[in-house]
N, C-alpha and C positions, 0 to 999 in steps of 0.2 A: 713221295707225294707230299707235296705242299697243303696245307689250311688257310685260308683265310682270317683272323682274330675278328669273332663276334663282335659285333660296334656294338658300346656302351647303349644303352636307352638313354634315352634323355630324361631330366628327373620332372619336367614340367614344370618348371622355375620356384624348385623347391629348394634347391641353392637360395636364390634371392629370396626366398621368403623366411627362407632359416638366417638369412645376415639382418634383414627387418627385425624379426623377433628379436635378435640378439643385443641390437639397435634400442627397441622398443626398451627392453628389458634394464638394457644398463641405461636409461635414461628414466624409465621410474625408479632406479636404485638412488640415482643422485638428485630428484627431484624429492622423495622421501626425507632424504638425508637434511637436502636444506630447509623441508618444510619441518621438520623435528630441530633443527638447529635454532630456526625462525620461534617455533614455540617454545624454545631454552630462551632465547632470549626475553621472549615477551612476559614470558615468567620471573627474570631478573627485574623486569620490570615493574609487576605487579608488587613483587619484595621488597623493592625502594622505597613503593608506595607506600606500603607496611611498614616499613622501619622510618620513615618521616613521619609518621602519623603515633609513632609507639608512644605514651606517654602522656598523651594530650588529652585533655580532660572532653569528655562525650566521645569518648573512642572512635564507634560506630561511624557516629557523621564525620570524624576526623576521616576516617580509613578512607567514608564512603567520598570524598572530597577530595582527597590525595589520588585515587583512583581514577577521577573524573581527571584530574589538569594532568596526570602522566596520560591518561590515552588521549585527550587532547594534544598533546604536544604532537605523540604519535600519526594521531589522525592528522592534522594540518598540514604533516610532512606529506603524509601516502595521499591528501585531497580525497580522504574518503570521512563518512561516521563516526563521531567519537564514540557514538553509543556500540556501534560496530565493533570498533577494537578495544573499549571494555569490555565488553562480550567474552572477544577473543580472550585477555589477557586474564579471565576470570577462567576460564576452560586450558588455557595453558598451563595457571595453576594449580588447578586440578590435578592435568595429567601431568604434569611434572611433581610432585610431592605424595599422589595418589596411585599411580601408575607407572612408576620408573619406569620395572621392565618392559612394558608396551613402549615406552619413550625410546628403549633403546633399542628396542627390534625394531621400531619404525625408523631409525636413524643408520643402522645397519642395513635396510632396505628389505628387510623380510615380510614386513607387514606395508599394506596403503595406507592413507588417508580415511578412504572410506572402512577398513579395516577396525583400525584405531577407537574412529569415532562409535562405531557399535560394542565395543570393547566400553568405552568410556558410559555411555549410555547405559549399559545394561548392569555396571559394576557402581554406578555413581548413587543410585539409592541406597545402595548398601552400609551397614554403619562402618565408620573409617575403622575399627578395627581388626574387620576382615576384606576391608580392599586389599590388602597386601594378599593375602592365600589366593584373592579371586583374579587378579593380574599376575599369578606364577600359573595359573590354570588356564586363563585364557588364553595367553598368550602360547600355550602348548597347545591348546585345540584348535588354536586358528589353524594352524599349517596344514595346507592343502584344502582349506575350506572357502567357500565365495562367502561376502559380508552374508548375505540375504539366507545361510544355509549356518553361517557361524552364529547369528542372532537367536536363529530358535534352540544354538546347543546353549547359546550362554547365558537365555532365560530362563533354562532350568539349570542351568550351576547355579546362577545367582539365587533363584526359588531355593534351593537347596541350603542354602550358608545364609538365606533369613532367620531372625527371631520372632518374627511378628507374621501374623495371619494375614490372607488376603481381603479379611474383612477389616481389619484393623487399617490396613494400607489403602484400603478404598475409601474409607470416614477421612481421610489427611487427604484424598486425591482430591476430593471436593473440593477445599477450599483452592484449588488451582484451576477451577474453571473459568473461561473468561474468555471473550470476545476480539477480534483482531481483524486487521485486512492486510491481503497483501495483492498491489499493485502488479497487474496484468498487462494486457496487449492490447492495442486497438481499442482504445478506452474502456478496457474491465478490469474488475478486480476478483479476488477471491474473498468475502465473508467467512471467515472460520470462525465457531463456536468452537469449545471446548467442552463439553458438557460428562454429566453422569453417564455410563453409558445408556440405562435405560430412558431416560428424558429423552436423547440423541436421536434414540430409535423410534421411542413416541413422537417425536417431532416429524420426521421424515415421514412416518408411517400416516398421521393427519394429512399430509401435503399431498401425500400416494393417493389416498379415499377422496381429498375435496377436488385434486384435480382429475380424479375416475369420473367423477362426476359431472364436470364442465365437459368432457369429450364425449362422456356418453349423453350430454343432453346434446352435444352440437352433432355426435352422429344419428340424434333422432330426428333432429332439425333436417338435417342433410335428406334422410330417409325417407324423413313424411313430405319432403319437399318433392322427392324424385316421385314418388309415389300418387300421388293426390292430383299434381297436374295445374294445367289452369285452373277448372271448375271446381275443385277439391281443394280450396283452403279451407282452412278449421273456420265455419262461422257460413259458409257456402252453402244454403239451402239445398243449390240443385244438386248435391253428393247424395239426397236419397235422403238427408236426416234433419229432421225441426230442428231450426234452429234454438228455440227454445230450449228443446234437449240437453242441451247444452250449456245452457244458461245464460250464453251471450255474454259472458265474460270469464269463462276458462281459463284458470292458470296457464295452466299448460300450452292452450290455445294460442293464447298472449303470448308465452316465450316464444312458441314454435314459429309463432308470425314474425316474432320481434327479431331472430334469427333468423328467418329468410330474406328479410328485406336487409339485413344490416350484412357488411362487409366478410365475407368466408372467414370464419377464424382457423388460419393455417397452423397455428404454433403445435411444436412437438409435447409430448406431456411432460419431456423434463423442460420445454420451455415455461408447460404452465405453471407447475412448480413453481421455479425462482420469481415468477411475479405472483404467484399468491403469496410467498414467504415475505415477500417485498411489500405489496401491500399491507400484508399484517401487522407487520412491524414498524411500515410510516404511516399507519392511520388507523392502528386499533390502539384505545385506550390498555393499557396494563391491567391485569385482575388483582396483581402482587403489587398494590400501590399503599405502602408507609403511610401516605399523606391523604390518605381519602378517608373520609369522617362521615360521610353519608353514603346514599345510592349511587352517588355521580361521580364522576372520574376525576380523581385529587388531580393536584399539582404535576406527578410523571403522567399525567393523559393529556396536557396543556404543552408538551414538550413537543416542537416541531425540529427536526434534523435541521441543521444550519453550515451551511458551503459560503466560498469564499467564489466566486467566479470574475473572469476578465472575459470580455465579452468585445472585440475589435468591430470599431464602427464598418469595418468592408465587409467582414464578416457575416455580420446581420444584413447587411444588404446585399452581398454577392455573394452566397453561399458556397459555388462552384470553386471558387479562390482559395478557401477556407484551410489548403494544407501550406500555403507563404505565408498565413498569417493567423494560425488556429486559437479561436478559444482555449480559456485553459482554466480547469478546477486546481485552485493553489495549494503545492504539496503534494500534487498530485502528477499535474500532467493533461496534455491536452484533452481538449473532450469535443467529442462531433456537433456539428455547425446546430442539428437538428435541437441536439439536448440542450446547449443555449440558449435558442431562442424561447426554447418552451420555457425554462428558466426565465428568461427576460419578461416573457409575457405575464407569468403567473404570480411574479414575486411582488409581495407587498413591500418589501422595502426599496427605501427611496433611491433611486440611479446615482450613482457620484458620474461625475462628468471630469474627466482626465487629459487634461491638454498637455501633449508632451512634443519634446522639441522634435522638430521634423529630421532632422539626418541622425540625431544619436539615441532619440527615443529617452532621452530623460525624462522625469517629471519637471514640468515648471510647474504648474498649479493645479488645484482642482476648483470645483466650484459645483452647488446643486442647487433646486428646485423648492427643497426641503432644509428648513434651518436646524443643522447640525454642528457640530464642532467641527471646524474649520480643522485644527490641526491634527485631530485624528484622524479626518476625510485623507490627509496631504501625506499621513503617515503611512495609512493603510493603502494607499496608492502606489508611495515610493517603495515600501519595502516586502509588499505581499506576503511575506512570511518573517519568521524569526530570523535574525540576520547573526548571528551565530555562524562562522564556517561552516558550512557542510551541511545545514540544518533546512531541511525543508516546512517544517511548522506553519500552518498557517496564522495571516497575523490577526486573526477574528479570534485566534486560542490563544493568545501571544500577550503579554503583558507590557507596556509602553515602560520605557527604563531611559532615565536619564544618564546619557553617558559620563556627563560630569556631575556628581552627584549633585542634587537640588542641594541636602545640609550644607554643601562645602562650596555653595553661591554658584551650581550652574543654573542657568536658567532655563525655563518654561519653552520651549521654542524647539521648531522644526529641524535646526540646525543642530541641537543638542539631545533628541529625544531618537530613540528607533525600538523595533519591537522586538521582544529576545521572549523566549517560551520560560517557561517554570523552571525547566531543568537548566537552562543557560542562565539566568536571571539569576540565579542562587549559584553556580559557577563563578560568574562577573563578581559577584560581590563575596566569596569566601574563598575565592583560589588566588595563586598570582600573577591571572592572568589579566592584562590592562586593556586599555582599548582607548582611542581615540575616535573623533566625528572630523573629518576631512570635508574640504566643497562636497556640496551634492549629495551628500546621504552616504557617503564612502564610511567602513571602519576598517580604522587600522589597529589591530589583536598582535598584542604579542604574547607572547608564550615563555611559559618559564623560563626557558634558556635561551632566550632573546632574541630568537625569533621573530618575525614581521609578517601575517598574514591580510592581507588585502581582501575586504568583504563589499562588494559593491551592488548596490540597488539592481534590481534587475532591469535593464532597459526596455521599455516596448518597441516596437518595432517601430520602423522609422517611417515616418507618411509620405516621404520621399525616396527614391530607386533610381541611383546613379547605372544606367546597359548603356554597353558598347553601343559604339552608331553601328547601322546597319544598313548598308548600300543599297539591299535590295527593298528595307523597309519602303513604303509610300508616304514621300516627304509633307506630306499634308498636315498639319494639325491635327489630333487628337478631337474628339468629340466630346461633348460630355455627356456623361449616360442619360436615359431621359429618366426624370422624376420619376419613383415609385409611386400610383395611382392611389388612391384613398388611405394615405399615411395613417398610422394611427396617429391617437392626441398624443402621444410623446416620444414624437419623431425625432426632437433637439436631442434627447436625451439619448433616444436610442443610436445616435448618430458619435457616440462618442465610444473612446474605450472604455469599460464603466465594471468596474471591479465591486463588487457588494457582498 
């Protein structure tokens, strides 16, 4: 008697998903590998900088100096922040002289990236004479651990091989509090505070109560609205009740009204939130103000936020168009048609009027309304920001820098000036890094090792648009659109690109 051999099952492409894995695996081992070789390196480099600098009288600025023109060099190569790969080559320091053995588990492929960096994080307060015990332990308790599950064992190693209290480490955390943003989607950003924690949570906690309170008066509004009817507004005789009783002029009466007749206020409560916080903070005087010497609000309550904006004449007038040719807050990034104009309309300072060439979007000139400095109008036009590689800065924070220097007979003029921030400005003149003024507002930087980096004006968009012919188009002329009806009075102005 013969059998049949049972057919295998099929494993349900667990073959294939076991050669992926194996796939996935050996390629975060040699992606490790070069990002730990990557960070050998950048740390050779940071040493350079260190031993260029050894000897040199003011040390500190020497170091800090020699630091900036090697990640400069850096940066120019990769077209990305110098302040970025100082960053970097300060943290590759770190983990290379602080951290071996995490350096070399990460290069061996045992450890990630993100592995590493909470490794690095958690052991870097520590005083450098117990990094070394706390990177032989780490690196033992990572294995088999997710980052998110190794951070909470290596906050208390680290707790553990402290000398100092958590009071002690909270009075130093202080002075690290401070304010930031960081650039968003679809014209947002994030606001980050850093604060104490308990401030942090008084703050949010105030925001919770004032906007409980804007909902629950807008769902009284809502309520006595649905309720009361035609005949039944507050102040309505015929509800049964004297008016008098009332007083005829009712707080509450007043809002309730003033809220039904006015527009539904939709917003979520965390929308009411960030525009209370927002408010607060551009249009409450400060309590914590140095400079106040009586009951009224010093010098920090006179302080209005100041933006740099380009504002495209099609834009303000065809808003529908506004993603070929978007407004843009400089340093930043576009910003919707809406926020512009309210800018445009509100802003007490004077329009610059920016005429630039039609196909390449140069500047040729500016010109305004208001008698200003001419060459700072033409500067602040051409170069919108700090002209710096890489650097976004805007140029209202930007300090005007003569590229050949004034002492050594450059002159005063358009063709020899552009705007460079604090942190460049003091680079230009104490690194060896050069720079040239080319036609048109062009720099041409070289870099220590002789390098040629090309820095060019930002162009605006060109007021002319070379399209294909189009057979089916309707060969007619164009039209021209019809005037805007009751322009305002500074229509000239608002007709132009006009950066402020």
């Amino acid at each position: 008697m013969s059998f049949d051999p049972v057919p295998t099952p099929p494993d349900k492409g667990a073959s294939a998903l076991s050669a992926v894995l194996v796939e996935v695996r050996g390629t975060d081992a040699e992606l490790a590998s070069a990002e730990a070789r990557r960070t050998r390196a950048l740390a050779r480099a940071g040493r350079l900088a260190l031993n260029a600098s050894a000897g040199v009288r003011a040390s500190g600025r020497a170091a800090e100096l020699a630091l900036r023109e090697v990640a400069s060099e850096i940066a120019a190569a990769e077209c990305v922040s110098d302040r970025s790969v100082q960053a970097q080559i300060g943290r590759a320091m770190t983990l290379a002289d602080d951290f071996p053995v995490t350096l070399d588990a990460w290069e061996a492929g045992a450890l990630t990236r993100t592995h590493v960096r909470v490794i690095v994080d958690a052991g870097t307060p520590l005083p450098p004479e117990r990094r070394g015990e706390f990177d032989v332990l780490a690196v033992a308790t990572a294995d088999g651990l997710s980052p998110a599950r190794l951070r909470t064992r290596l906050l208390a190693l680290a707790e553990s091989l402290r000398s100092t209290t958590l009071t002690e480490r909270h009075h130093r955390g202080r002075e690290a509090r401070c304010v930031r943003v960081v650039p968003g989607e679809d014209g947002m950003s994030d606001l980050i505070a850093t604060l104490p924690t308990v401030l942090a949570v008084g703050i949010y906690d105030r925001l919770v109560q004032q906007s409980a309170a804007i909902v629950d008066l807008r769902r009284d509004a809502a309520r006595g609205d649905a309720s009361t009817g035609e005949h039944g507004r507050c102040g309505d005789t015929s509800a049964g009740e004297p008016a008098g009783s009332r007083g005829g002029g009712d707080e509450r009466g007043d809002r309730s009204q003033a809220a039904t007749t006015a527009a539904p206020d939709t917003r979520t409560p965390d929308q009411v939130r960030a525009d209370i916080l927002a408010d607060l903070l551009l249009t409450a005087a400060p309590d914590a103000d140095p400079t106040r010497t009586d009951d009224g609000p010093g010098a920090l309550g006179a302080i209005r936020a100041r933006v740099q904006v380009v504002v495209p004449a099609l834009t303000m007038l065809r808003p529908g168009t506004e993603n070929s040719d978007p407004a843009g807050l400089v340093g930043h990034g576009p910003i919707d048609a809406g926020t512009a104009r309210a800018l445009a309309e509100a802003t007490p300072v004077p329009w610059d009027r920016v005429i630039t060439h039609p196909v390449t979007g140069a500047v040729l000139r500016t010109d305004t309304y208001q008698r200003t400095t001419a060459i700072d109008r033409h500067l602040r036009a051409r170069d919108r920001h700090c002209r710096w590689p890489g650097c976004v800065a805007p140029a209202v924070r930007c300090e005007v820098d003569h590229t050949h220097d004034w002492a050594l007979g450059g002159a005063t003029d358009v063709t020899n000036l552009a705007h460079l921030c604090q942190r460049h400005h003091t680079q230009k003149q104490l690194t060896r890094w050069t720079v040239r003024q080319l036609p048109t507002g062009i720099l041409a930087w070289t870099s220590p090792t002789g390098r040629v980096y090309i820095d060019e004006p930002l162009p605006y968009s060109p007021a002319v648009r070379f399209l294909p012919d189009d057979p089916t188009a309707d060969p007619s002329p164009p039209t021209d659109p019809p005037p805007p009806t009751d322009p305002p009075p500074a229509t000239d102005r608002e007709r132009e690109p006009a950066p402020f």
